[in-house]
C-alpha positions as CSV (number, residue, x, y, z in Angstrom):
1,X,-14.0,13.1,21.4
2,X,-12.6,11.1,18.2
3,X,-10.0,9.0,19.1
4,X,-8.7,9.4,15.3
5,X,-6.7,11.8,17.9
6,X,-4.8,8.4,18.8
7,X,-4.3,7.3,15.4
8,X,-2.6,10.3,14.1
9,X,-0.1,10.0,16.6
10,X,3.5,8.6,15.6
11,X,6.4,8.8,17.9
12,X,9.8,10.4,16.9
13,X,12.2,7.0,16.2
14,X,9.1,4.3,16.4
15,X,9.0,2.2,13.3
16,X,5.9,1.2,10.7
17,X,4.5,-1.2,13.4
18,X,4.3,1.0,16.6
19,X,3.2,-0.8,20.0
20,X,4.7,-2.1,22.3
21,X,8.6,-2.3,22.6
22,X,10.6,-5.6,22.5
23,X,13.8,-5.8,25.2
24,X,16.3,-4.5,23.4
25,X,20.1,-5.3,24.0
26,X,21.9,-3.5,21.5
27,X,21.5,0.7,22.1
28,X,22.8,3.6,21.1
29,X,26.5,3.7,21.8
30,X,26.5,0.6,21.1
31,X,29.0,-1.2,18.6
32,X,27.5,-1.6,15.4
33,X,26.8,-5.6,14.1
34,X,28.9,-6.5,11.3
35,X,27.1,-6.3,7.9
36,X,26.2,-9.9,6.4
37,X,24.9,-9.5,2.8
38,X,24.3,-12.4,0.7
39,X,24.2,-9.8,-2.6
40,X,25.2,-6.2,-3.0
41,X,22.1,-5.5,-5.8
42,X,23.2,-2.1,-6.1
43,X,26.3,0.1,-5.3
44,X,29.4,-1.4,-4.2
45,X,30.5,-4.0,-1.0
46,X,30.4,-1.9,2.8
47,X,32.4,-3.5,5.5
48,X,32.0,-1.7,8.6
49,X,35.3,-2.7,9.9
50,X,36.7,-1.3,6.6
51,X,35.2,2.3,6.6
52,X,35.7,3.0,10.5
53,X,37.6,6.2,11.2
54,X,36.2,7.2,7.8
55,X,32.8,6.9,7.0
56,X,29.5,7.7,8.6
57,X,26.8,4.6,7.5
58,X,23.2,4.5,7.3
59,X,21.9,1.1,7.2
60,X,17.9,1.2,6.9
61,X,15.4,-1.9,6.6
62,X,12.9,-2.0,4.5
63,X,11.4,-4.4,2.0
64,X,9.6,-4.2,-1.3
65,X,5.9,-4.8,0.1
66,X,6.0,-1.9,2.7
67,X,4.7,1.4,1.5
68,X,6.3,3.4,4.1
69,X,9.4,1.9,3.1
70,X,9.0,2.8,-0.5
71,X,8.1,6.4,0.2
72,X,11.3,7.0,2.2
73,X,12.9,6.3,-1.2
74,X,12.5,9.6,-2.6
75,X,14.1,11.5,0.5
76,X,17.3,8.3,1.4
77,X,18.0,9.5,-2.1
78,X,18.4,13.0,-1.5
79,X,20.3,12.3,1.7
80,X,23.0,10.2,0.1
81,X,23.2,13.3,-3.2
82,X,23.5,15.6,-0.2
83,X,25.6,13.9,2.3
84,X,27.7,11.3,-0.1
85,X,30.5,13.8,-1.2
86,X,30.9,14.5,2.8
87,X,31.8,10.8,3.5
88,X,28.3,9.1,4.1
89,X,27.0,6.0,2.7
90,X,23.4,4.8,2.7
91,X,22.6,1.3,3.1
92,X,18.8,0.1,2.1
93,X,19.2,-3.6,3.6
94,X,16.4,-6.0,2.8
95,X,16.1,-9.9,4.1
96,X,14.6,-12.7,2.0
97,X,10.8,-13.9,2.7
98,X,7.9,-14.9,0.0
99,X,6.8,-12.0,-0.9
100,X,10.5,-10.3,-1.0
101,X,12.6,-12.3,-3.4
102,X,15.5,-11.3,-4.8
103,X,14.3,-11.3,-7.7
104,X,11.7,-8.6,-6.6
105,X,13.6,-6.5,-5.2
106,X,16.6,-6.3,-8.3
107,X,13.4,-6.0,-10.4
108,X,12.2,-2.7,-7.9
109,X,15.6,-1.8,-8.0
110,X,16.2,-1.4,-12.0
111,X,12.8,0.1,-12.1
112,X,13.8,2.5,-9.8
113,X,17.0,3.5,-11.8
114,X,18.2,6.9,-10.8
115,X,15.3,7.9,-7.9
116,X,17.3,5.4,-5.9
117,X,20.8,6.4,-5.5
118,X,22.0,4.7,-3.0
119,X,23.4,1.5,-2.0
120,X,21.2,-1.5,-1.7
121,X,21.8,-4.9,0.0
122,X,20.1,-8.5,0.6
123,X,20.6,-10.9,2.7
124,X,18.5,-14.6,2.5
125,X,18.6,-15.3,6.1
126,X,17.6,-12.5,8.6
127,X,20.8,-12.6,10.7
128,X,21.9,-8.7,9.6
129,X,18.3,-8.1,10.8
130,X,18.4,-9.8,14.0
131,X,21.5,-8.2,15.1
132,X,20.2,-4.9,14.3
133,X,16.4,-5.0,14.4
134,X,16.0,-7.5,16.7
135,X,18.5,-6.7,19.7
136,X,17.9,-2.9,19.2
137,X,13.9,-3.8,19.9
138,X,12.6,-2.2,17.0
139,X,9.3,-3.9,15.3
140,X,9.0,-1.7,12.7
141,X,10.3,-1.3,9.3
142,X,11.7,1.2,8.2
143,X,13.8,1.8,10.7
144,X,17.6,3.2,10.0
145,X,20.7,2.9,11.9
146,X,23.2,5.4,11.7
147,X,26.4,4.4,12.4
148,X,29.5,6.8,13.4
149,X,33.0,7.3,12.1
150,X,34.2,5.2,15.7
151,X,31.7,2.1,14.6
152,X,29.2,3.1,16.8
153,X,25.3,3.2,16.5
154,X,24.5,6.9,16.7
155,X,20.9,7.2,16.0
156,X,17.8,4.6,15.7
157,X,14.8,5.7,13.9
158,X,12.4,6.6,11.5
159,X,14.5,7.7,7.7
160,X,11.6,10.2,8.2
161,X,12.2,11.3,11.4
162,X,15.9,13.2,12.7
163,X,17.8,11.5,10.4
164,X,19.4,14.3,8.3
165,X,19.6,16.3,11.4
166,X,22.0,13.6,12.8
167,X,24.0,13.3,9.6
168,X,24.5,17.0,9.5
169,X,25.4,16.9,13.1
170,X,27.6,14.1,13.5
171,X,29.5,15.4,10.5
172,X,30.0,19.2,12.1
173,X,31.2,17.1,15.3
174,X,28.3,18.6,17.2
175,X,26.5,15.2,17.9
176,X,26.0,13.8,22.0
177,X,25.7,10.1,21.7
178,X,24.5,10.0,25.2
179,X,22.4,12.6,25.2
180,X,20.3,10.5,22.2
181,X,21.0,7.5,24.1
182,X,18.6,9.4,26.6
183,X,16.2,10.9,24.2
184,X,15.9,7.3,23.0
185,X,15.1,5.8,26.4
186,X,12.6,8.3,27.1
187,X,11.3,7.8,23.8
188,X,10.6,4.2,24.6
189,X,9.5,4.9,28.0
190,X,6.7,7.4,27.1
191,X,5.6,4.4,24.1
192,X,5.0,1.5,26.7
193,X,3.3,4.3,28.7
194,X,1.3,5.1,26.1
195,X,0.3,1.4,25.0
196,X,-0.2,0.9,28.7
197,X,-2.7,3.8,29.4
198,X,-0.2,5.0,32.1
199,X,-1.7,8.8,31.5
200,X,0.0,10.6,34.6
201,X,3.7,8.4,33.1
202,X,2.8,9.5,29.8
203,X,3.2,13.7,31.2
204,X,6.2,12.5,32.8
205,X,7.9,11.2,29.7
206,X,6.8,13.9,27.9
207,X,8.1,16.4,30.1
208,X,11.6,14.5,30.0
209,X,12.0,14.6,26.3
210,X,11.4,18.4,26.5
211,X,14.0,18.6,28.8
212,X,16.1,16.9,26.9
213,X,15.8,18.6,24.0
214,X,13.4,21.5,23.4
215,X,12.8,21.6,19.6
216,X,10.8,18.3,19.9
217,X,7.0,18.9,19.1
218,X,5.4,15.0,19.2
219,X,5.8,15.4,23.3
220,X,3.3,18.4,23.4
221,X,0.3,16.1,21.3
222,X,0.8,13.4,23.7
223,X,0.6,15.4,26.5
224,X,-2.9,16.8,24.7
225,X,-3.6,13.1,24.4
226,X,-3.3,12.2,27.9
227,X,-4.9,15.0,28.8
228,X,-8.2,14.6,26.5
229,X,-7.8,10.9,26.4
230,X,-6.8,9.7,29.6
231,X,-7.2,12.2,32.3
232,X,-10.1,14.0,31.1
233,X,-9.2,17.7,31.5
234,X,-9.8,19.5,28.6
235,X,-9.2,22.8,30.1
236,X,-5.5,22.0,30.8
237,X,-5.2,20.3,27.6
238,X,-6.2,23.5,25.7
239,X,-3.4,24.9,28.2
240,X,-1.1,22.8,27.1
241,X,-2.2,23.5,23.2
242,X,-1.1,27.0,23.6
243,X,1.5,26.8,25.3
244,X,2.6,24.7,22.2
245,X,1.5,27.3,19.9
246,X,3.5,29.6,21.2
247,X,6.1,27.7,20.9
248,X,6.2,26.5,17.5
249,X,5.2,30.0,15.7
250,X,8.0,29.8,13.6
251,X,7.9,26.0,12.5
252,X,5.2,25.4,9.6
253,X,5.3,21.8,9.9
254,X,4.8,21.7,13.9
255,X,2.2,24.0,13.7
256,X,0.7,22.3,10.6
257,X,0.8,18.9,13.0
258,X,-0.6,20.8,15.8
259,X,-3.6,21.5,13.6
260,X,-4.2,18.5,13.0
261,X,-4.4,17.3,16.5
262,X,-6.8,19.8,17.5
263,X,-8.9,19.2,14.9
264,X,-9.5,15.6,16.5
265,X,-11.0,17.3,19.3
266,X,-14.8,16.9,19.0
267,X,-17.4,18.9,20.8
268,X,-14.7,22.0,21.9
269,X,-15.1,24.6,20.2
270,X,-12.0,26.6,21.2
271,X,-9.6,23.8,19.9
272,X,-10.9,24.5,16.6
273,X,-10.0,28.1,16.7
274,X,-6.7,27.3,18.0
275,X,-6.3,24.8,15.4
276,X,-7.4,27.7,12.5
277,X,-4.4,30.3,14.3
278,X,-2.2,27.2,14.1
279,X,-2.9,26.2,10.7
280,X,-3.3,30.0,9.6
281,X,0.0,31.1,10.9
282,X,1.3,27.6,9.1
283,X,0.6,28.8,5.6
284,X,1.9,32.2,6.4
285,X,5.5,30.7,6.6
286,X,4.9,27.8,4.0
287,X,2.2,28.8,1.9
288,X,3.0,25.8,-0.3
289,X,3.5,23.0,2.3
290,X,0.9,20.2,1.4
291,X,1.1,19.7,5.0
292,X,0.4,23.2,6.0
293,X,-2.5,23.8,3.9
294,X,-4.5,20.6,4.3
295,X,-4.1,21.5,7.7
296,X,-6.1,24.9,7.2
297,X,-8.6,23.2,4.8
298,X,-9.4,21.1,7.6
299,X,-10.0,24.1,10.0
300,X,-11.8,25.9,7.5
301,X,-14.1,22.6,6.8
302,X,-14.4,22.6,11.0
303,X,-15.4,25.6,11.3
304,X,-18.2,25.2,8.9
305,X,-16.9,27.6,6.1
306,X,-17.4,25.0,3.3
307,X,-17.4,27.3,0.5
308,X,-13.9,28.7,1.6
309,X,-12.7,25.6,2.3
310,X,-13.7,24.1,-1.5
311,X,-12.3,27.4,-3.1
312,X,-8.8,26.4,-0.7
313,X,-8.4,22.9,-1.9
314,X,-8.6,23.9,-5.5
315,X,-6.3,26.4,-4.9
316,X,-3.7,23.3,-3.2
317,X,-4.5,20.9,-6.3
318,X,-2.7,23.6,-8.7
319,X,-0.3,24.4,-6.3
320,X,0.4,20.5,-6.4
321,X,0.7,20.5,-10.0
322,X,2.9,16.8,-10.7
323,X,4.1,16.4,-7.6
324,X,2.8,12.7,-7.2
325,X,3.0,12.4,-3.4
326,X,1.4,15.6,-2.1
327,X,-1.6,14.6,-4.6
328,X,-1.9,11.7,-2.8
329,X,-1.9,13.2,0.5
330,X,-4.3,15.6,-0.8
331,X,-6.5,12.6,-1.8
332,X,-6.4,10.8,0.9
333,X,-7.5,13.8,3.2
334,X,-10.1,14.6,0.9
335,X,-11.3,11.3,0.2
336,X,-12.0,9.8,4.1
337,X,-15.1,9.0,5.3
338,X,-15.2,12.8,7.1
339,X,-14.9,14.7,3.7
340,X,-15.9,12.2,0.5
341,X,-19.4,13.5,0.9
342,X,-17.9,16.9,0.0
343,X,-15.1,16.3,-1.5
344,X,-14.8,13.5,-3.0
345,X,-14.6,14.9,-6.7
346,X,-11.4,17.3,-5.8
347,X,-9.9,13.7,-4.2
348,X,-10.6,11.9,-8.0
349,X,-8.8,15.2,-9.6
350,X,-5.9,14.2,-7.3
351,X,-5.3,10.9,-7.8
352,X,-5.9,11.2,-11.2
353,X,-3.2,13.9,-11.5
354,X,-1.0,11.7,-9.6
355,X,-1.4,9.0,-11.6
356,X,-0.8,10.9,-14.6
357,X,2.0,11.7,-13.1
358,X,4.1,8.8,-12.1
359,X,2.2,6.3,-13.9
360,X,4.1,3.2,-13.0
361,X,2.9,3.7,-9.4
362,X,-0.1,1.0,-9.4
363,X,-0.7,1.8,-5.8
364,X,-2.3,5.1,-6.4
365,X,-4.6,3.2,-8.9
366,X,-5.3,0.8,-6.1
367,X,-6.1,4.4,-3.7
368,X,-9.0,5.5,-6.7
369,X,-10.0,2.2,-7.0
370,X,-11.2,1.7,-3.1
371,X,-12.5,5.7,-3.0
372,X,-14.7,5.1,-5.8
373,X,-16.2,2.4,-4.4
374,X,-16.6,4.4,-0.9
375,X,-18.3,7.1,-3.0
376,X,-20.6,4.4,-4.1
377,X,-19.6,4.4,-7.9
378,X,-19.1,0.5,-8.1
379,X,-19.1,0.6,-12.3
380,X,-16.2,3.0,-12.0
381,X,-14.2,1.2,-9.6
382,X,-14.5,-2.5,-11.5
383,X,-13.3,-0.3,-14.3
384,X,-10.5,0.7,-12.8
385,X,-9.9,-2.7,-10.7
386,X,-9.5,-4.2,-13.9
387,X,-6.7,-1.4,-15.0
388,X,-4.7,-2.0,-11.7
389,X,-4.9,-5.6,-12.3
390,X,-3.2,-5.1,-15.5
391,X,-0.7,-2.2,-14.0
392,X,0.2,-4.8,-11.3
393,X,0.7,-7.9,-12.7
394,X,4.1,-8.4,-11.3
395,X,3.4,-7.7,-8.0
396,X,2.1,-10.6,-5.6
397,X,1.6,-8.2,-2.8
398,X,-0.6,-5.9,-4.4
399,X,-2.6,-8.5,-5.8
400,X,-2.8,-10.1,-3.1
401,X,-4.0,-7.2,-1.3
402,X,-6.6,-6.3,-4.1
403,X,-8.0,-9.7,-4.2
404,X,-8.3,-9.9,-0.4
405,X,-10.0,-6.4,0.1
406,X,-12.2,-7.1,-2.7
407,X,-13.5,-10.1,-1.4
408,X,-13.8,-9.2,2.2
409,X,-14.3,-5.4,3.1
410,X,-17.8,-3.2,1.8
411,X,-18.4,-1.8,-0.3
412,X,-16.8,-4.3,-2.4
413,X,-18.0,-7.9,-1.3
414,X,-20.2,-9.7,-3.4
415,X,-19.7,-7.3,-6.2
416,X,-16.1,-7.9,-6.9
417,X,-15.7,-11.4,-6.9
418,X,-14.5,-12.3,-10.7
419,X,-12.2,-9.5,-10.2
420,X,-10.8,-10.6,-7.0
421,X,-10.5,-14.4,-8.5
422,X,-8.4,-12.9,-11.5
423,X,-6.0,-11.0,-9.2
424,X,-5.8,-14.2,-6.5
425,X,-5.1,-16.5,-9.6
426,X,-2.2,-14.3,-11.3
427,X,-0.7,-13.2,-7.8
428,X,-1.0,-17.6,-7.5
429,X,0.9,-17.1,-10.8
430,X,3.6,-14.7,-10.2
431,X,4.5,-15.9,-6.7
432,X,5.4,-20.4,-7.6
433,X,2.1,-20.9,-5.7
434,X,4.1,-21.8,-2.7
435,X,3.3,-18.7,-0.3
436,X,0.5,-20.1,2.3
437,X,-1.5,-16.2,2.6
438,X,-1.9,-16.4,-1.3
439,X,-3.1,-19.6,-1.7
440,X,-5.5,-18.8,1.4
441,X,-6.9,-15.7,-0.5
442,X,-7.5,-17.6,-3.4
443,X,-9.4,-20.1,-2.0
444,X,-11.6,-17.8,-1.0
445,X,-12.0,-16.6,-4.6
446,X,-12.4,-19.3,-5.4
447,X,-15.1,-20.3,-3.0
448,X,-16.6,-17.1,-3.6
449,X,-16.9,-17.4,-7.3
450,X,-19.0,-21.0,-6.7
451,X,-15.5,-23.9,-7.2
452,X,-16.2,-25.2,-3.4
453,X,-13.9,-28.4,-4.2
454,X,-11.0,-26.1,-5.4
455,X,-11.4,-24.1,-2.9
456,X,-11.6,-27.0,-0.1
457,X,-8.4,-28.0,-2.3
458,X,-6.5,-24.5,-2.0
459,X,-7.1,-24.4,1.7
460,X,-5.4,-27.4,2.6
461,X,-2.2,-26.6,0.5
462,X,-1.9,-23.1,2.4
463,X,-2.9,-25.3,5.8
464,X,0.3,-27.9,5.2
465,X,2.4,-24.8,3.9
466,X,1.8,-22.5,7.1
467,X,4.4,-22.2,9.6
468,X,2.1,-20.5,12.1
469,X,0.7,-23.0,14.8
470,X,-1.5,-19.6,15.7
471,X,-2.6,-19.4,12.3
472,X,-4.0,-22.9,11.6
473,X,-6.5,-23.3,13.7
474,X,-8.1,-20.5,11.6
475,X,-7.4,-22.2,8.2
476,X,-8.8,-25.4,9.5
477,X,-12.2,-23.5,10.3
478,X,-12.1,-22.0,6.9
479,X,-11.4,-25.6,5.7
480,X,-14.4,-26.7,7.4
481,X,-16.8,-24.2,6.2
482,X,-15.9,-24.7,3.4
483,X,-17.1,-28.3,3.5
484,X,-20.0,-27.5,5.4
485,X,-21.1,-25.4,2.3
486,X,-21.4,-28.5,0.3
487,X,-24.0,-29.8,1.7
């Protein structure tokens, strides 16, 4: 059995960084923490005190180097059109730290312009984020509050996750604070049981958030997971699988999800039929949901009906048309280490398109750089390294990440190295050469491309500029095979 069938799962209100849970002190029903912003970059000055008894506000975190943060953008956007006249105000709230100046992120934000429409805060010390992020537990980013007319936190999660559901609830005065005070803390408890490999806990959680509310699908996969995973009874997994199906058959994108899971079930062949019915009955109600119907190309490529499945994602890429994000999805299905072999031209198309279509996105450069080197086409990718390096050459994070992947991870090492020194020395650049993980990376280019003594150099600044005590033990091993190379 793959245990890709552990990776795809994501709990309901976890953050970026899901594991294990922090204590937390501040909970739903809580009061909410006063707001302390050092700038209002965009949008006008919330004080919580100000707008209680009037206001419903979303505070999220986020910063400008997380991509999950930046693709909640789009839909924080759409929330605030949708909800704003109503009396709700979104807050994106980002803290100082090297590679999230403020300068960064008022750049992000006047690139943005009109895709981000709602308000946007910073603060240079990360005491907004302690009293939120911190005392509420949450590791992740991003992660949004939402906070009631009465001041109080309503909701903790994922911007992805329940949050319009809230909004629209709390507004119709439908919401039960202590009813997602319990959803919550079974949440939490079924994630440390998860993390701890507590498989007959993990059914108990499960069966706790179903009680509590119904509509949730995530609880049925990890009962499948404990099942497959942890347990080892298939038969009662596949049980469970059904019973699922049955109950999502009129929700495309629980059934699309379902799919998915099944499909990391190796060695059985009646979750892949189930999986096909799932996915099937998915496109059926939402024959254009990128979700849905990568979900039956991956049933159709499991069930060994290649030629279908080919004709299928064709179909989806003109079906996708501009819309950059579903390309990418499409691309990065297409383009894993399961399907390149096949697929791997359609997953170029895609990217390409998406590029083409929101061509100030350098990460989706970045995505065709790394799958043309995984499909083996090396020329290609340096060609289109050397584009990104261009497309990105305000953003340290990116080019940090470029460099670093270039010099470290196949197919690229030892092919990529100029490339990878370029990008290390202009992130060096564009950063004031003060951030200790850049200057680490390019000492390594630098190492890499034959200047030992600079690199030796470079190593030392980022060892004196590191505040991790865990950290430098590392850097002084790098430091010292560095030396050792000299001889």
């Amino acid at each position: 059995m793959r245990h890709a069938l552990w990776a795809g799962l994501v709990l309901v209100g976890a953050g970026a960084a899901f594991g294990q849970t922090a204590p937390a002190t501040l909970d739903i029903g809580d009061p909410a923490p006063a707001l302390q912003v050092d700038k209002w970059v965009k949008g006008q000055p919330v004080d919580l005190a100000a707008v209680k008894g009037k206001s419903v506000v979303v505070v999220e975190f986020w910063a400008t180097w997380c991509s999950p943060c930046l693709a909640a953008v789009p839909h924080l956007t759409e929330l605030q059109r949708k909800f704003g006249p109503a009396g709700v105000t979104i807050i994106g709230l980002t803290t100082e730290d090297p590679d999230n100046t403020l300068e960064k992120v008022e750049a992000f934000v006047q690139k943005q312009g009109d895709k981000l429409a709602y308000t946007i805060g910073y603060e240079k010390e990360d005491r907004t984020s302690k009293a939120y992020m911190d005392a509420a537990g949450e590791g992740g980013i991003p992660t949004a509050f939402v906070i009631d007319k009465e001041g109080r936190i309503a909701w903790i999660g994922h911007p992805a996750g329940d949050l319009e559901e809230t909004l629209t609830q709390l507004l119709a005065g439908k919401y039960d604070v202590q009813r997602a005070k319990q959803l919550r803390r079974a949440e939490r408890d079924l994630q440390t049981a998860l993390f701890s490999a507590k498989w007959e806990d993990v059914m108990k959680h499960a069966d706790t958030l179903l009680a509590l509310n119904p509509e949730l699908t995530e609880p049925w996969h990890f009962k499948i997971v404990a099942c497959l995973e942890g347990l080892n009874q298939p038969e009662q997994a596949l049980g469970i699988a059904r019973e699922a199906l049955s109950r999502f058959t009129d929700k495309p994108k629980a059934l699309a999800g379902l799919a998915d899971q099944l499909l990391g079930v190796e060695n059985h062949p009646e979750f892949v039929k189930l999986a096909a019915q799932a996915a099937k009955r998915a496109t059926d109600l939402a024959p254009n949901d990128i979700d849905a119907r990568l979900a039956h190309f991956g049933a159709l490529s499991a069930s060994g009906q290649q030629d279908e499945a080919r004709a299928w994602v064709l179909a989806t890429l003109e079906i996708c048309k501009t819309d950059a994000p579903a390309l990418t999805q499409m691309a990065d299905v297409l383009g894993s280490e399961m399907h390149r072999t096949r697929y791997g031209d359609v997953a170029l198309e895609a990217l390409d398109r998406a590029i083409t279509a929101e061509p100030q996105e350098p990460r989706r450069l970045w995505a065709k750089v790394r799958l043309l080197a995984d499909m083996g086409k090396t020329e290609p990718a340096k060609a289109a390294a050397a584009e990104l390096l261009k497309k990105a050459a305000e953003d340290a994070g990116l080019l940090n990440e470029a460099a670093w992947t270039l010099l470290t991870e196949p197919p690229f090492q030892g092919k990529f190295n100029e490339l990878a020194l370029s990008a290390a020395q202009r992130c060096h650049e564009v950063s004031g050469g003060k951030n200790w993980m850049f200057l680490d990376t390019l000492a390594l280019a630098k190492f890499e491309t034959g200047a030992v003594e600079e690199a030796i150099a470079l190593e030392k600044q980022a060892l004196e500029l590191c505040p991790n005590d865990r950290v430098k033990p590392s850097l002084q091993e790098t430091i010292e095979r560095f030396q050792a190379a000299k001889h």
